[in-house]
C-alpha angles and dihedrals in degrees: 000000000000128000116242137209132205108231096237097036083055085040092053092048099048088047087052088055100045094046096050084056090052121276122134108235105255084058092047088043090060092042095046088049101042086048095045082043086057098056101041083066096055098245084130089177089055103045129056088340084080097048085077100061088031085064088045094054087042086062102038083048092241081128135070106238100174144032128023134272127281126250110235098171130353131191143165094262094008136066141161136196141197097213093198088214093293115163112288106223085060098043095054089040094056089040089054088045090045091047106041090072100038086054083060102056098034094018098234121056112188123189123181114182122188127201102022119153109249111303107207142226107001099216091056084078099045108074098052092063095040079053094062082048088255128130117221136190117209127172142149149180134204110218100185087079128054117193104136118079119215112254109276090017126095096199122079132246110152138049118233092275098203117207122208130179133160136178132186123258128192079269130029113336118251104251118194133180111162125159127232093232119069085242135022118238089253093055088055099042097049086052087046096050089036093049093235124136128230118269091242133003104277091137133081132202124231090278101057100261128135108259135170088203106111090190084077094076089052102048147093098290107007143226126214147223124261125243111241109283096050122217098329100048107000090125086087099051078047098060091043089057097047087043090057083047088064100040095047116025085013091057096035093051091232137092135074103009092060127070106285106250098192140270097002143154132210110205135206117183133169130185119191129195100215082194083078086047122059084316136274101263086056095048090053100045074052099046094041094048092057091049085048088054105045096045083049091052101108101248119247116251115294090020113103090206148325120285139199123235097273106014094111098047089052094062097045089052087048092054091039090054088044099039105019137269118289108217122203112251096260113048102074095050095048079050089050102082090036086060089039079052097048107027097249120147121240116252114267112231121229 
């Protein structure tokens, strides 16, 4: 039987952790929540799995422990930050804060930070803006890493460049956060450790051949992931990833033609007021129809019924805050040094 966690019992120990490395308590706040976000929604490799190598860039001073971004360029509508490899979590929450109401009096708020430490699990961010009855588009890229090859090609260029967007309905909002690549560096990395191959062979080796061994993308030389589509149409997951490139590190003026600075993100994110638009009562009979639509559509054989991006992580949010978090296997014992370190107790378990 599986160990379970209470969500704030997991929030207050990562906030401890992250306190007793450095952080004042509104930063380590963001980063706990947005973890424990992450792993309410299911997405294990982007929740608590990453406290463990956040502490160890607090330590090594890879990343930002005091102070705010600074404002290279602010607009109405239009803002950029250097994020001074601040934590990420943070960053993107004070950007949200800065751009909802901005969207309602100009309609649109855009921030694009450079240089922001990793920020985490995409959908943690998303709930909260659906929420104000606002949609949002969020995406980011690390281009200090390249694991993803360009279609037709066998060496790689990109990261995964995952885009996420969500907007309300009348019932619960549509939430997606899909990478560009047919699998997320995590993902790869825990089959690799773990000695596991790939469902399917979304990988290739350094000479350009399918493969489900996820050792290839880590090796000398190394292989790469596929765009989505894989050989026969991964032009398309391509042109997603190099779309998120010039959203993100494009608009930001930094990425992958400066000197790589460590583990890094560059953010675009976008909030809109569809109350500026065609109106909001409008947005949301429109939203609302299409849901009504698609979960109408007859499912195809083997599949019990159609589903919505997100549905399914927003029930299993909603049973994880009722009935605990189920944590992957992993992540407790690589926190476990770090709260032997720091004198913080380990999370009971309900």
């Amino acid at each position: 039987m599986s160990t379970r966690h209470s969500a704030p019992n997991l929030i207050g120990f990562a906030h401890a952790l992250l306190v007793a490395a450095g952080l004042d308590s509104a930063k380590a706040t963001a980063v706990a929540e947005v973890l424990v976000e992450g792993d309410l929604f299911g997405h294990t490799t982007h929740g608590l799995a990453l406290l463990a190598p956040y502490l160890a860039d607090l330590e090594k001073g890879a990343m930002e422990k005091s102070g705010g971004p600074r404002v290279v360029a602010d607009f109405p509508a239009a803002v950029t930050w250097d994020g001074r490899r601040l934590p990420g979590p943070w960053l993107v929450r004070q950007a949200l804060a800065l751009a909802g109401p901005r969207a309602r009096q100009n309609g649109t708020c855009t921030v694009v930070i450079r240089r922001s430490h990793h920020i985490g699990c995409l959908t943690a961010y998303l709930k909260p803006v659906t929420d104000q009855g606002l949609m949002v588009l969020l995406t980011c890229v690390d281009p200090t890493v390249a694991t993803v090859a360009p279609h037709g090609g066998r060496r790689a260029v990109i990261t995964p460049n995952p885009i996420a967007a969500a907007w309300p309905t009348d019932g619960e909002p549509v939430l997606l956060d899909v990478s560009t690549s047919i699998a997320a560096n995590g993902p790869v990395k825990r089959r690799q450790l773990e000695q596991r191959p790939m469902d399917s062979a979304c990988l290739l080796d350094a000479e350009g051949r399918p493969t489900t061994d996820p050792a290839v993308v880590f090796g000398d030389p190394a292989g790469s992931i596929l765009p989505v589509g894989g050989l026969d149409h991964g032009h398309k997951g391509f042109a997603f990833g190099l779309l998120a490139e010039a959203l993100s590190a494009g608009l930001a003026g930094h990425g992958r033609a400066d000197q790589p600075e460590g583990w890094t993100a560059e953010v675009f994110l976008q909030v809109l007021d569809p109350a500026l638009f065609g109106g909001a009562d409008a947005f949301r009979r429109e939203t609302t129809r299409l849901a009504e639509l698609c979960r109408a559509t007859p499912p195809r054989t083997g599949i019990d019924r159609v589903r919505l991006p997100g549905e399914n992580g927003l029930r299993q949010r909603a049973h994880q805050l009722a009935e605990g978090v189920e944590l992957y296997p992993t992540i407790l014992p690589a926190l476990t040094p770090w709260a032997e370190r720091y004198a913080v107790p380990l999370p009971a378990s309900v």
